[in-house]
N, CA, C, O and CB atoms as a CASP TS submission, in Angstrom:
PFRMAT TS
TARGET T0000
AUTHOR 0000-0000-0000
METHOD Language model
MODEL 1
PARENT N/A
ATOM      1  N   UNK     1     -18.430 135.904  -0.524  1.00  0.00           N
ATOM      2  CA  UNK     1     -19.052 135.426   0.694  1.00  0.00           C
ATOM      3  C   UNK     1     -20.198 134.489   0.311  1.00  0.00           C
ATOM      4  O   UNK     1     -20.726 134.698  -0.781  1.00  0.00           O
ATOM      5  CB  UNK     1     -19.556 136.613   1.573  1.00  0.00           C
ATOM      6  N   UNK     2     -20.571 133.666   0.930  1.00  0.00           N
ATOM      7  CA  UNK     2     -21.459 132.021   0.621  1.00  0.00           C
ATOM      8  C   UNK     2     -22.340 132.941   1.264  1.00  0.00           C
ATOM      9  O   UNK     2     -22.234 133.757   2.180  1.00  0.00           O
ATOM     10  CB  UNK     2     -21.036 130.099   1.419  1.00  0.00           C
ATOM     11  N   UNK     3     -23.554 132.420   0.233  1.00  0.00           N
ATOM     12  CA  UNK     3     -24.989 132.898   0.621  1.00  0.00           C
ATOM     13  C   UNK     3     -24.896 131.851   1.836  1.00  0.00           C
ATOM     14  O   UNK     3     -24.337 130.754   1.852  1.00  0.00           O
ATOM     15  CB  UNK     3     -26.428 132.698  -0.663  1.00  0.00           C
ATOM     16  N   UNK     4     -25.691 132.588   2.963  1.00  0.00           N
ATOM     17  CA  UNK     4     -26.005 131.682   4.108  1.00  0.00           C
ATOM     18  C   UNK     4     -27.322 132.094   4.572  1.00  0.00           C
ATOM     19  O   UNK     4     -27.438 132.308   5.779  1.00  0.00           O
ATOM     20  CB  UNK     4     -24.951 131.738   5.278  1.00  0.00           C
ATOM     21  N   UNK     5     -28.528 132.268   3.667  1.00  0.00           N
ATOM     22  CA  UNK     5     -29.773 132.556   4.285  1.00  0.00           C
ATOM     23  C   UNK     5     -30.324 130.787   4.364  1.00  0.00           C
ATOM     24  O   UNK     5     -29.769 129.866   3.764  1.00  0.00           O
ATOM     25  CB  UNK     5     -30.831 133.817   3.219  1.00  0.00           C
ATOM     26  N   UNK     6     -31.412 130.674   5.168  1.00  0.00           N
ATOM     27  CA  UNK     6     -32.057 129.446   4.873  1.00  0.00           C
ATOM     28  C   UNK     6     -32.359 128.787   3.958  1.00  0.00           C
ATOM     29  O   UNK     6     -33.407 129.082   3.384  1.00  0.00           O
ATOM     30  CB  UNK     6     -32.802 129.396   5.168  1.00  0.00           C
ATOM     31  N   UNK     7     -31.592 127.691   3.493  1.00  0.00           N
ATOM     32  CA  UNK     7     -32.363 126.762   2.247  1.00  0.00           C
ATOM     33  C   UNK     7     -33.651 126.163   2.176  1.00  0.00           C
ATOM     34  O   UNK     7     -33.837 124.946   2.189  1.00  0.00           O
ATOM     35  CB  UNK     7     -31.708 125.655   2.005  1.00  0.00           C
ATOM     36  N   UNK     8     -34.633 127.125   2.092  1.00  0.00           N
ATOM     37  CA  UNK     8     -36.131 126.362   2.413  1.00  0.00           C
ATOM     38  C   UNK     8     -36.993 127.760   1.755  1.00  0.00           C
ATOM     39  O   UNK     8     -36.871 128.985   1.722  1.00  0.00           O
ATOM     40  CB  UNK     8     -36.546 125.909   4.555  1.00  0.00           C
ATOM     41  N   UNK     9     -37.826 126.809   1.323  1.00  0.00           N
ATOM     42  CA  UNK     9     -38.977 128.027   1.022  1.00  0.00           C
ATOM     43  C   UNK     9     -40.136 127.187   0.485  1.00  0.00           C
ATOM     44  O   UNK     9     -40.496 126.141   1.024  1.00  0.00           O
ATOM     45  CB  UNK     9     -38.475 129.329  -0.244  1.00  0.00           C
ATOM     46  N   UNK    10     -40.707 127.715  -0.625  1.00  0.00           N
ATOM     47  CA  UNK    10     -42.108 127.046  -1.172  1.00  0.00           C
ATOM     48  C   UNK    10     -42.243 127.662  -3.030  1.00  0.00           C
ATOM     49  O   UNK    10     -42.262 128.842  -3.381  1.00  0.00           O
ATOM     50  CB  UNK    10     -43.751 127.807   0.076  1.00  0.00           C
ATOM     51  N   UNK    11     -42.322 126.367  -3.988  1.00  0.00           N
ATOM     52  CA  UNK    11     -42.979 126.741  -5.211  1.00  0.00           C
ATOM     53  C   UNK    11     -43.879 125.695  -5.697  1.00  0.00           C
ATOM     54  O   UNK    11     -43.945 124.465  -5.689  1.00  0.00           O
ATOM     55  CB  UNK    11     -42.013 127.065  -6.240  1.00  0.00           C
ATOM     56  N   UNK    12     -44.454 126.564  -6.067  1.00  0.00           N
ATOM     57  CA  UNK    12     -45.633 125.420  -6.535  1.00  0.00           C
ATOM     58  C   UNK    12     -46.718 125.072  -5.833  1.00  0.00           C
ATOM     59  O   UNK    12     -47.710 124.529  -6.320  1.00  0.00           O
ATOM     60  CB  UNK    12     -45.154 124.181  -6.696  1.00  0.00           C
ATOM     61  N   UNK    13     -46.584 125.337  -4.807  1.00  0.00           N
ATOM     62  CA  UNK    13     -47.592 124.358  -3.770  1.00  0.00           C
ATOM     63  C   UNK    13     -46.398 123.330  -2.822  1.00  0.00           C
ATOM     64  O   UNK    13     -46.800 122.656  -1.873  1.00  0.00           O
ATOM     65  CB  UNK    13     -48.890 123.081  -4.978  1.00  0.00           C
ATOM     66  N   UNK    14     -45.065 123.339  -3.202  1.00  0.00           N
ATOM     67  CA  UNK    14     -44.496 122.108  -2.610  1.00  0.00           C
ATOM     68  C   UNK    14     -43.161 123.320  -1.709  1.00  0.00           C
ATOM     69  O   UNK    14     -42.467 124.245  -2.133  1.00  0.00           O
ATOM     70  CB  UNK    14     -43.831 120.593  -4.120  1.00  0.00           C
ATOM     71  N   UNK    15     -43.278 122.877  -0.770  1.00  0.00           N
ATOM     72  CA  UNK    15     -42.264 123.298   0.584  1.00  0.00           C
ATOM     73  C   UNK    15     -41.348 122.419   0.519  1.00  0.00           C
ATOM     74  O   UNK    15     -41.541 121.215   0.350  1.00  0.00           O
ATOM     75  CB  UNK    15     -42.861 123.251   2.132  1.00  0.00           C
ATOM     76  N   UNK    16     -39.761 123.238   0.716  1.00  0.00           N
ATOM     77  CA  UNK    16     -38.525 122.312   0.696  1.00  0.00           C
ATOM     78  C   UNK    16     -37.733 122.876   1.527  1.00  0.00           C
ATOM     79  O   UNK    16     -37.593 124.081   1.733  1.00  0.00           O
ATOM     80  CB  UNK    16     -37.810 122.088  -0.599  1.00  0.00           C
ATOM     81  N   UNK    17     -37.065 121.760   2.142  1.00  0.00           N
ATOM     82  CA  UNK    17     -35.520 122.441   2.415  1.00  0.00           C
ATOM     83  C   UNK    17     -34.331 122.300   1.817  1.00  0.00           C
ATOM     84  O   UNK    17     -34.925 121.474   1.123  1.00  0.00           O
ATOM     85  CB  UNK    17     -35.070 122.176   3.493  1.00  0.00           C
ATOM     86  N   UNK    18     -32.993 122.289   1.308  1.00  0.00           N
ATOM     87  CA  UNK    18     -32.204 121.229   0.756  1.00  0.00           C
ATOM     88  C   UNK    18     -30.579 122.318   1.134  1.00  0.00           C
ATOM     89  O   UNK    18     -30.702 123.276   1.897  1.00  0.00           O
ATOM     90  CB  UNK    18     -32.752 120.733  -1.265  1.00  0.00           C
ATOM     91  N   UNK    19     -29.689 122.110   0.729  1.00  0.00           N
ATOM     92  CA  UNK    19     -28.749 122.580   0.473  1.00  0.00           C
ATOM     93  C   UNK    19     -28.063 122.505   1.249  1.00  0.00           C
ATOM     94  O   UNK    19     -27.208 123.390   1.236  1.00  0.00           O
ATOM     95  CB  UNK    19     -28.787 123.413   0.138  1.00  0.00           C
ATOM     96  N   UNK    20     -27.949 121.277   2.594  1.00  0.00           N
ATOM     97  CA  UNK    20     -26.752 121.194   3.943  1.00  0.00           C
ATOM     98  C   UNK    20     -25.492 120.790   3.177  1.00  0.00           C
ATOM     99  O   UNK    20     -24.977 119.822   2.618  1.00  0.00           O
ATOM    100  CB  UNK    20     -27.108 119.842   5.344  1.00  0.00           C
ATOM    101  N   UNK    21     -25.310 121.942   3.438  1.00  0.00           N
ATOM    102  CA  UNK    21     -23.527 121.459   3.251  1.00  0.00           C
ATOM    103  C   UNK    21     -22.953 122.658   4.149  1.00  0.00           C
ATOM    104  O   UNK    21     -23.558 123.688   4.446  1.00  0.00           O
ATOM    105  CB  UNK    21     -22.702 121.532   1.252  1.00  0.00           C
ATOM    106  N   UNK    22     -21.510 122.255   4.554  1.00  0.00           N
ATOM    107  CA  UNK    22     -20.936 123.378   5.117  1.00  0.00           C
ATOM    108  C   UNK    22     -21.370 124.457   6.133  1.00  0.00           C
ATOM    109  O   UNK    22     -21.069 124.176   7.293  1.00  0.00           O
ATOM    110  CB  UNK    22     -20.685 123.915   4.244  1.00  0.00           C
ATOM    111  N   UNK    23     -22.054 125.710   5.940  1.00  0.00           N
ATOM    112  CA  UNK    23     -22.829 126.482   6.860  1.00  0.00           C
ATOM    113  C   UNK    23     -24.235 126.450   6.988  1.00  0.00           C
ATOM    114  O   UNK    23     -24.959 127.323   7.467  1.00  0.00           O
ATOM    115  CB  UNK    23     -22.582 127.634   6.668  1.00  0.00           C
ATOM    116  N   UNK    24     -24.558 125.321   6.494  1.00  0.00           N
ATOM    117  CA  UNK    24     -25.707 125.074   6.546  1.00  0.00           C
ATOM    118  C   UNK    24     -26.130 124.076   7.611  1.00  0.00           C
ATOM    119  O   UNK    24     -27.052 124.246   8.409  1.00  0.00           O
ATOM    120  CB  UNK    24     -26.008 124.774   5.393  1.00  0.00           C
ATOM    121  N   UNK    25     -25.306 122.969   7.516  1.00  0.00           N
ATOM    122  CA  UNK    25     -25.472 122.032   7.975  1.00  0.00           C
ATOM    123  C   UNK    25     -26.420 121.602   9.936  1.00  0.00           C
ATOM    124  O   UNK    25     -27.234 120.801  10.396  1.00  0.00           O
ATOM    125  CB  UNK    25     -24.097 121.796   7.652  1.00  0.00           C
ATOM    126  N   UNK    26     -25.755 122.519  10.306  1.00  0.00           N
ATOM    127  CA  UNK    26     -26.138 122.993  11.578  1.00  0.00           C
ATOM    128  C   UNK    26     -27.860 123.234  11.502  1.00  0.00           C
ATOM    129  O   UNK    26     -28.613 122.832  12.389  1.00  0.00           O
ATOM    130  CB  UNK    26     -25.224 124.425  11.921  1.00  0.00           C
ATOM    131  N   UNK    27     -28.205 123.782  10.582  1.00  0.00           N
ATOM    132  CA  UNK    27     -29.454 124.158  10.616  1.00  0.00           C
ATOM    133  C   UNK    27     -30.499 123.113  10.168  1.00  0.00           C
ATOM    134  O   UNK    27     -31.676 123.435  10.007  1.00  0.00           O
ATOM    135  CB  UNK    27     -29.521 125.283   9.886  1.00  0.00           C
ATOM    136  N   UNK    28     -30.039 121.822   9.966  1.00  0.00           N
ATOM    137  CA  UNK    28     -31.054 120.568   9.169  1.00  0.00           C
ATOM    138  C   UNK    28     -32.404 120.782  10.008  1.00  0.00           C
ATOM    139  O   UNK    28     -33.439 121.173   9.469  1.00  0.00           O
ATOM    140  CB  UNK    28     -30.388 118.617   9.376  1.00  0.00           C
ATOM    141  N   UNK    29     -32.287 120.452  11.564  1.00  0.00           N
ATOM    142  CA  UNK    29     -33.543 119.744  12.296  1.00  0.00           C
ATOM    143  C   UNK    29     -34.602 120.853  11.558  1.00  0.00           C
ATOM    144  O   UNK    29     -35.573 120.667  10.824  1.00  0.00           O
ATOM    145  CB  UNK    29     -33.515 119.734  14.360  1.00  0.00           C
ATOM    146  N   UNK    30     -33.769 122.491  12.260  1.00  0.00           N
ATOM    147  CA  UNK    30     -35.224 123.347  11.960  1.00  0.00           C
ATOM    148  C   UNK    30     -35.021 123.627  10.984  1.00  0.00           C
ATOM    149  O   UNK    30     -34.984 124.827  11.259  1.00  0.00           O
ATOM    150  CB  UNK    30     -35.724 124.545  12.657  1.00  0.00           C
ATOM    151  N   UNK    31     -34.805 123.609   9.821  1.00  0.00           N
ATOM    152  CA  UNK    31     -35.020 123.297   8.347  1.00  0.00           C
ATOM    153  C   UNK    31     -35.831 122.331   7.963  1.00  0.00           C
ATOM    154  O   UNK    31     -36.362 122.363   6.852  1.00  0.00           O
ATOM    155  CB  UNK    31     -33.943 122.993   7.743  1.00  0.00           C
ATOM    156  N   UNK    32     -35.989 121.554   8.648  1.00  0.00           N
ATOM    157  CA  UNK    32     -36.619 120.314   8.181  1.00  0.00           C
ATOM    158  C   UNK    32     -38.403 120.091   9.244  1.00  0.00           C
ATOM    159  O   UNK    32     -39.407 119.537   8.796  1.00  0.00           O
ATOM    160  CB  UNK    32     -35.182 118.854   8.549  1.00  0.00           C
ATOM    161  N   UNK    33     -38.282 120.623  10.439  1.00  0.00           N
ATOM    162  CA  UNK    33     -39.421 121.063  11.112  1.00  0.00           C
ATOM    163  C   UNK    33     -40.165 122.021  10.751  1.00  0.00           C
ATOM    164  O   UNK    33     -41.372 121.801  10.661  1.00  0.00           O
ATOM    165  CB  UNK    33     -39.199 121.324  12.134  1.00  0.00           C
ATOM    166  N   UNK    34     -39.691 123.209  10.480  1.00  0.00           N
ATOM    167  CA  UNK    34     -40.562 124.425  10.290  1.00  0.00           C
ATOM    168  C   UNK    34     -41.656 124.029   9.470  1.00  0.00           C
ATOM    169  O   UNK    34     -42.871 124.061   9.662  1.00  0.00           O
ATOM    170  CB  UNK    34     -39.840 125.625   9.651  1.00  0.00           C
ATOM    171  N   UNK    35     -40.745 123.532   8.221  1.00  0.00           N
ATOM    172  CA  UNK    35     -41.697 123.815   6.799  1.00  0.00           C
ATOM    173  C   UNK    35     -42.538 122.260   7.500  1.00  0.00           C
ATOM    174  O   UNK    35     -43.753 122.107   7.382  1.00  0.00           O
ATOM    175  CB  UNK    35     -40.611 123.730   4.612  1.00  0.00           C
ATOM    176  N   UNK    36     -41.941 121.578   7.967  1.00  0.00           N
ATOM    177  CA  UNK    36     -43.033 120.226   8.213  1.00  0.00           C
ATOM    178  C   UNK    36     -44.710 120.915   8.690  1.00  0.00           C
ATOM    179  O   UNK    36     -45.829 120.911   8.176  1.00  0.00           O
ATOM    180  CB  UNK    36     -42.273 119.024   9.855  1.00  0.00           C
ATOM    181  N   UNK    37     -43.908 121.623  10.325  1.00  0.00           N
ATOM    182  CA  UNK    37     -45.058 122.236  10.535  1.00  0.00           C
ATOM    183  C   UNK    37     -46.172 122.847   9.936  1.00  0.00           C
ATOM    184  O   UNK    37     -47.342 122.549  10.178  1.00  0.00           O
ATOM    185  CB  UNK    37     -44.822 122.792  10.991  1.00  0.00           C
ATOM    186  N   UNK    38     -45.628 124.063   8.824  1.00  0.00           N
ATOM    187  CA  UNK    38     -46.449 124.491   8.173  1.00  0.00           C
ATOM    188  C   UNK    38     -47.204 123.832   7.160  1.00  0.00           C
ATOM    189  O   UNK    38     -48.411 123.940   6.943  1.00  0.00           O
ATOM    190  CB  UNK    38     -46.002 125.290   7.847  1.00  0.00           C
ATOM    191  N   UNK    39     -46.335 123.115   6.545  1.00  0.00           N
ATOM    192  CA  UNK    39     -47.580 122.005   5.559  1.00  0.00           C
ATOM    193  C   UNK    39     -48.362 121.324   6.174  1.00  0.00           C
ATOM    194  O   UNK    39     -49.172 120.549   5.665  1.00  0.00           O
ATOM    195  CB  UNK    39     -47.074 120.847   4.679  1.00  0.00           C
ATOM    196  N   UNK    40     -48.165 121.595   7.672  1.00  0.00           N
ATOM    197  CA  UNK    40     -49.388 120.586   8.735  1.00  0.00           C
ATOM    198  C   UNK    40     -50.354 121.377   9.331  1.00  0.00           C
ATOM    199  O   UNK    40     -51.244 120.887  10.026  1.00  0.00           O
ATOM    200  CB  UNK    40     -48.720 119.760  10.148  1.00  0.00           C
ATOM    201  N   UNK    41     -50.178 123.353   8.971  1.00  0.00           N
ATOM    202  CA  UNK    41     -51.167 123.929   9.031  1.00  0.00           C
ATOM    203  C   UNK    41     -50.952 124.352  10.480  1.00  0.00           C
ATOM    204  O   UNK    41     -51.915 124.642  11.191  1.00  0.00           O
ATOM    205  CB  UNK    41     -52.317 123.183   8.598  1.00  0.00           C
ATOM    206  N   UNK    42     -49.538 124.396  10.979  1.00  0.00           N
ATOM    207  CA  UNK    42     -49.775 124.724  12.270  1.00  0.00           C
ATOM    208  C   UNK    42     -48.230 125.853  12.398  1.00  0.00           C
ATOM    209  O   UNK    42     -47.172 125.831  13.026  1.00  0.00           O
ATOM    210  CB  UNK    42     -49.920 123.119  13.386  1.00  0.00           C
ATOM    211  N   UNK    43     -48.926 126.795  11.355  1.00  0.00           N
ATOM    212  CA  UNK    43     -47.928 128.344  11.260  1.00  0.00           C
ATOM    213  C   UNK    43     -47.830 129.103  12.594  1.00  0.00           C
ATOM    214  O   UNK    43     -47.337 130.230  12.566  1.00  0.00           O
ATOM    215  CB  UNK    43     -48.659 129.595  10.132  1.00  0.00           C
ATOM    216  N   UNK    44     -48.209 128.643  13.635  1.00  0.00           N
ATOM    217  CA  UNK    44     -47.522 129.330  15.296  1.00  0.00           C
ATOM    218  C   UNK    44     -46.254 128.875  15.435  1.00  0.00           C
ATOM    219  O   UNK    44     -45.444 129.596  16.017  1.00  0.00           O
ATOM    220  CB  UNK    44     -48.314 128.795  16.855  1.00  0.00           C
ATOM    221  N   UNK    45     -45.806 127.447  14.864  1.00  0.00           N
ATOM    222  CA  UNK    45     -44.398 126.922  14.944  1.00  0.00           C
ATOM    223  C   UNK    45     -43.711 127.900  13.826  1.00  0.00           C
ATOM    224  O   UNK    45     -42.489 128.036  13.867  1.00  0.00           O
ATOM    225  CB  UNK    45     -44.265 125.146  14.581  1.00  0.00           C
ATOM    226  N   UNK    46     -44.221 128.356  13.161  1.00  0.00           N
ATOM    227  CA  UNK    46     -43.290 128.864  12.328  1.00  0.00           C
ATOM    228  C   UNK    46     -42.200 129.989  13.369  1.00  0.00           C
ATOM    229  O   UNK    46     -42.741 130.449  14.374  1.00  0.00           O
ATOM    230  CB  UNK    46     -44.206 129.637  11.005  1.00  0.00           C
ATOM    231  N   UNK    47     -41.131 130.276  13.172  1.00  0.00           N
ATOM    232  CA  UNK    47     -39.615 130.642  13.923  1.00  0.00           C
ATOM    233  C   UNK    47     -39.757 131.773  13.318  1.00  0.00           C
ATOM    234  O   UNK    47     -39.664 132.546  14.272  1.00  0.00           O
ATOM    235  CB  UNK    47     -38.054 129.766  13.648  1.00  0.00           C
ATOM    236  N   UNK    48     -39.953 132.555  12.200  1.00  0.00           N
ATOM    237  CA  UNK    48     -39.984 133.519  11.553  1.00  0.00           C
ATOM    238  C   UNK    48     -41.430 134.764  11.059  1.00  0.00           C
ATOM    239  O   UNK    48     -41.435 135.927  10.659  1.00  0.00           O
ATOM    240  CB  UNK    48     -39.413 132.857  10.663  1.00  0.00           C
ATOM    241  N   UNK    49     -42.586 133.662  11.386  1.00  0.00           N
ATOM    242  CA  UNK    49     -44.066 134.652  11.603  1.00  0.00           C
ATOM    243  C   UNK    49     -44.385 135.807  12.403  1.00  0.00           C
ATOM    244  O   UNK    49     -44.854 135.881  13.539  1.00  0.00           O
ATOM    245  CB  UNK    49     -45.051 133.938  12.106  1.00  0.00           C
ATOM    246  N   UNK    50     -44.078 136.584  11.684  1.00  0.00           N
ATOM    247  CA  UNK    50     -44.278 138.264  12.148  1.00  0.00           C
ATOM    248  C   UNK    50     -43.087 138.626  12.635  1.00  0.00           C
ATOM    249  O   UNK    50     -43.268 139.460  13.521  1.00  0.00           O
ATOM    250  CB  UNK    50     -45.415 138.644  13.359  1.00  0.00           C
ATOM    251  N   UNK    51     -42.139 138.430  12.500  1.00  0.00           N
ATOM    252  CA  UNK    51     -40.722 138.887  12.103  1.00  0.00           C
ATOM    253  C   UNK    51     -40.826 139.863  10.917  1.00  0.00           C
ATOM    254  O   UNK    51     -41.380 139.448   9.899  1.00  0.00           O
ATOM    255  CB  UNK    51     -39.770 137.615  11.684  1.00  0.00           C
ATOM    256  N   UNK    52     -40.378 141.040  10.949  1.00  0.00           N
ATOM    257  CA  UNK    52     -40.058 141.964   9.958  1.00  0.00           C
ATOM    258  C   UNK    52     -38.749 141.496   9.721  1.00  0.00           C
ATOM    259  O   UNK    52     -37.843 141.657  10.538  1.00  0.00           O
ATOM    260  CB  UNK    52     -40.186 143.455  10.316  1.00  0.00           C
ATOM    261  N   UNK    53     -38.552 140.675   8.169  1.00  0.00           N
ATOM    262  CA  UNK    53     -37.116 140.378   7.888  1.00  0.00           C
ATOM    263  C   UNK    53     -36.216 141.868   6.885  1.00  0.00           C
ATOM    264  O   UNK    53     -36.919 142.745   6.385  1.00  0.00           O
ATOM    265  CB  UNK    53     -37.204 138.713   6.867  1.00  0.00           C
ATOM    266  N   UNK    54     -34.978 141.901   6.775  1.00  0.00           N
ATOM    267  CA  UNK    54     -34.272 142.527   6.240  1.00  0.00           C
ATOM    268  C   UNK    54     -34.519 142.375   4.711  1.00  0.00           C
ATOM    269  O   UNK    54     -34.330 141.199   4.399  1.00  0.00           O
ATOM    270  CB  UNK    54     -33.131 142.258   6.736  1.00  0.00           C
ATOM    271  N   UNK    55     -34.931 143.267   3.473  1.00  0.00           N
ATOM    272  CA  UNK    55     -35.055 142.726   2.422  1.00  0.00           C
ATOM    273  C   UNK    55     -34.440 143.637   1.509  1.00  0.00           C
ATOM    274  O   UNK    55     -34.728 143.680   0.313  1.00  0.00           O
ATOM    275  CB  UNK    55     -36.304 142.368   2.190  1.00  0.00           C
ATOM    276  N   UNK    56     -33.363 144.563   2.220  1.00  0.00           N
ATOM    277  CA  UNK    56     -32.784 145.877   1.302  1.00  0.00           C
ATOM    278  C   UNK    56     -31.158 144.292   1.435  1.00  0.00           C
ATOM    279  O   UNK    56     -31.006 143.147   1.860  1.00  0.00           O
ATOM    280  CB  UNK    56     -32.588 148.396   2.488  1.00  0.00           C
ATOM    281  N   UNK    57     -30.304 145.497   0.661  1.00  0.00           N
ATOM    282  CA  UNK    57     -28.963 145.338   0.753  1.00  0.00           C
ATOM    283  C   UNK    57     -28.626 144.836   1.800  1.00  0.00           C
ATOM    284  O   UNK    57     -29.057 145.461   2.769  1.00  0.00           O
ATOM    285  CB  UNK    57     -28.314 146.318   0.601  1.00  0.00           C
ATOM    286  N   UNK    58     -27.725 143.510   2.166  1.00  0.00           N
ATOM    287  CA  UNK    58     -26.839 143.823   3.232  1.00  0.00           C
ATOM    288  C   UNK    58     -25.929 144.451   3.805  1.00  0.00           C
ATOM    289  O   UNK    58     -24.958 143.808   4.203  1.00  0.00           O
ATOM    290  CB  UNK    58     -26.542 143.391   3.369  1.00  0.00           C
ATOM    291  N   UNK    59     -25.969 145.481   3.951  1.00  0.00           N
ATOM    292  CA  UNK    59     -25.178 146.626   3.936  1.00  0.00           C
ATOM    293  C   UNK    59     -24.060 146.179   5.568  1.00  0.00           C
ATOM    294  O   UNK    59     -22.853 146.305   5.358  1.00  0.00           O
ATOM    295  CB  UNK    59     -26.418 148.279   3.998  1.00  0.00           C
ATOM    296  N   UNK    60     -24.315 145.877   6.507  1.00  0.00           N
ATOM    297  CA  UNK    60     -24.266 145.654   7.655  1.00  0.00           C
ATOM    298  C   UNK    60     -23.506 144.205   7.519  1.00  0.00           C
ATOM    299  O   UNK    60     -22.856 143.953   8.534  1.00  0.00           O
ATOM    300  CB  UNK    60     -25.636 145.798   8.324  1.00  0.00           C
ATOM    301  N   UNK    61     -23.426 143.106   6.415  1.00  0.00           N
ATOM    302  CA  UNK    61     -22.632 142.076   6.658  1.00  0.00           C
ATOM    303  C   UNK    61     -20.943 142.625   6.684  1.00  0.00           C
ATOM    304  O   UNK    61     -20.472 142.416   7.803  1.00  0.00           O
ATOM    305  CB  UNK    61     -23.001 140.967   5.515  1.00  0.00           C
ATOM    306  N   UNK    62     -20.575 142.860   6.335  1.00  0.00           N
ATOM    307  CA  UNK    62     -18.937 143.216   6.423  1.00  0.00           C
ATOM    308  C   UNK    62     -18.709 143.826   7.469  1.00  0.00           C
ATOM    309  O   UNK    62     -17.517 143.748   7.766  1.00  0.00           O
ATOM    310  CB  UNK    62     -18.315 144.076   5.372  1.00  0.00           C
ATOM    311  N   UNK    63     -19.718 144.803   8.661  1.00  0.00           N
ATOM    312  CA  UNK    63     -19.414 145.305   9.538  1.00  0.00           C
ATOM    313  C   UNK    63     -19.155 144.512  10.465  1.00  0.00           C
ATOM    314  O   UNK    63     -18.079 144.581  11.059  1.00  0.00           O
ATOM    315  CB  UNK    63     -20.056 146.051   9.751  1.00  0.00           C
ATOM    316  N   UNK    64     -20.278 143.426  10.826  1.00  0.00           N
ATOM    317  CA  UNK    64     -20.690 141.893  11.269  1.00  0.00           C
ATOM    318  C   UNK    64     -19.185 141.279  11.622  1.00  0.00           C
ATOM    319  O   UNK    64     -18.451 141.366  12.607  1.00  0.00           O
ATOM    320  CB  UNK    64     -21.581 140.880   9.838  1.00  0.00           C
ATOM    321  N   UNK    65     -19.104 140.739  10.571  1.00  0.00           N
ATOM    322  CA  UNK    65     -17.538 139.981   9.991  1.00  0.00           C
ATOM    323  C   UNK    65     -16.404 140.238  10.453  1.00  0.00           C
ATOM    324  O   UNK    65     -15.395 139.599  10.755  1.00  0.00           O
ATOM    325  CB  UNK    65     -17.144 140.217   8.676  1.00  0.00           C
ATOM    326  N   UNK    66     -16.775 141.401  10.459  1.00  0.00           N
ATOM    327  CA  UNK    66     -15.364 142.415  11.024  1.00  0.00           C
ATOM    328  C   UNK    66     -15.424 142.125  12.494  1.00  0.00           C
ATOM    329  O   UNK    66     -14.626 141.384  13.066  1.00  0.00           O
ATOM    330  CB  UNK    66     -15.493 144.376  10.752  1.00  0.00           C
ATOM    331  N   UNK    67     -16.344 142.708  13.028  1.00  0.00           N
ATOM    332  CA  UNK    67     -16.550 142.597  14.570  1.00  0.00           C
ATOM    333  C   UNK    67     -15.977 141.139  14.863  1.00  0.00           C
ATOM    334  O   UNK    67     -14.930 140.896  15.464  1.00  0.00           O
ATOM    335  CB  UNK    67     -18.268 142.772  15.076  1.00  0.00           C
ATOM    336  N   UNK    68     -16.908 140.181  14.298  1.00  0.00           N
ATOM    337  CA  UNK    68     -16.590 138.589  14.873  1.00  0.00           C
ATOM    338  C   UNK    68     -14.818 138.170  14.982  1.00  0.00           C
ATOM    339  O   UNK    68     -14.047 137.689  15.812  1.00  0.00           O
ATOM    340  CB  UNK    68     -17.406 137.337  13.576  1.00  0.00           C
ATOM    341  N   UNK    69     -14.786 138.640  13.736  1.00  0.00           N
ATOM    342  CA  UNK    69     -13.264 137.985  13.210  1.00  0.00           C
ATOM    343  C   UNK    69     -12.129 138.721  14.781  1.00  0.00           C
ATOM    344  O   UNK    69     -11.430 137.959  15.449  1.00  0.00           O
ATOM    345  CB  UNK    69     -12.640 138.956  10.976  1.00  0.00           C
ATOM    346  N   UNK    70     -12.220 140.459  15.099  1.00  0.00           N
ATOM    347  CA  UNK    70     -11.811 140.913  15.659  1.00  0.00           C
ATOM    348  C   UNK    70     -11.708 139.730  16.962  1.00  0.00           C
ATOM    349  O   UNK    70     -10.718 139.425  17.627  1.00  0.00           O
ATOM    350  CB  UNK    70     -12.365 142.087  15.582  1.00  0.00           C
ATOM    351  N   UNK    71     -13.157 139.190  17.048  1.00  0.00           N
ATOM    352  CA  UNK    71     -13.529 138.802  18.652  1.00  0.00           C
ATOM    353  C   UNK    71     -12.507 137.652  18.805  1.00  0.00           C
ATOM    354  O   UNK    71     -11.874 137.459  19.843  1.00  0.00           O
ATOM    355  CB  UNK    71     -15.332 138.214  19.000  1.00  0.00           C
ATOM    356  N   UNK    72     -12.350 136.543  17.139  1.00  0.00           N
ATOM    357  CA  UNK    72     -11.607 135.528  17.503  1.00  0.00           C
ATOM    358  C   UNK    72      -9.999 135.980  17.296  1.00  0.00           C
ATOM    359  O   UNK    72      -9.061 135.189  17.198  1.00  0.00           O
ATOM    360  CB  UNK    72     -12.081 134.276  16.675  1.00  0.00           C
ATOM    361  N   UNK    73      -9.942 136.934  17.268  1.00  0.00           N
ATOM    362  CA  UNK    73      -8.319 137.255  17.100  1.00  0.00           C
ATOM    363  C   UNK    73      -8.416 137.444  18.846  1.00  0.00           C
ATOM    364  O   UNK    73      -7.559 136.839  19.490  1.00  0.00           O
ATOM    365  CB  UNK    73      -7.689 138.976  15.864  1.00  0.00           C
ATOM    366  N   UNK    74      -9.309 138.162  19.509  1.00  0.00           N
ATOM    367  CA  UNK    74      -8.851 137.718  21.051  1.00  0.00           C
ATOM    368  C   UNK    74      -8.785 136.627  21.515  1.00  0.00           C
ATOM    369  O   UNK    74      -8.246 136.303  22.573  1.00  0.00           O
ATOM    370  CB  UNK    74      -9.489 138.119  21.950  1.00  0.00           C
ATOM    371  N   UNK    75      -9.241 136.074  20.879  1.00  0.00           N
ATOM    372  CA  UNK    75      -9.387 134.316  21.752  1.00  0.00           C
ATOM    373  C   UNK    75      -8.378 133.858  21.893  1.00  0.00           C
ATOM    374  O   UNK    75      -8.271 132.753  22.426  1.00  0.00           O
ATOM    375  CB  UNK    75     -10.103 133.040  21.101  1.00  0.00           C
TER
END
């Protein structure tokens, strides 16, 4: 399964996004806004601030998958 978390983060001091291809692609604008915002010091735009993210196992993706796939076999 293709990692599909956000291509963006921060080292160094320098904020990036990069990696549209495929399931990514969809996500450029706010990939490319967020981190703008924040290097502009204005972390209320941030989409993800004070969000408790998931940082164990994905234990729950294959259940996910399953469900969806089920949904487009009704379609």
């Amino acid at each position: 399964m293709p990692d599909r978390r956000p291509p963006a983060g921060s080292a160094d001091g320098v904020i990036y996004g990069m990696g549209y291809s495929r399931y990514r692609a969809h996500r450029s604008t706010l990939i490319g806004n967020a981190p703008a915002d924040i290097a502009m010091g204005r972390r209320d735009k941030n989409p993800l601030e004070g969000m408790a993210l998931h940082a164990g196992k994905p234990w729950f993706r294959p259940i996910v998958g399953a469900y969806y796939r089920f949904k487009d076999g009704l379609a």
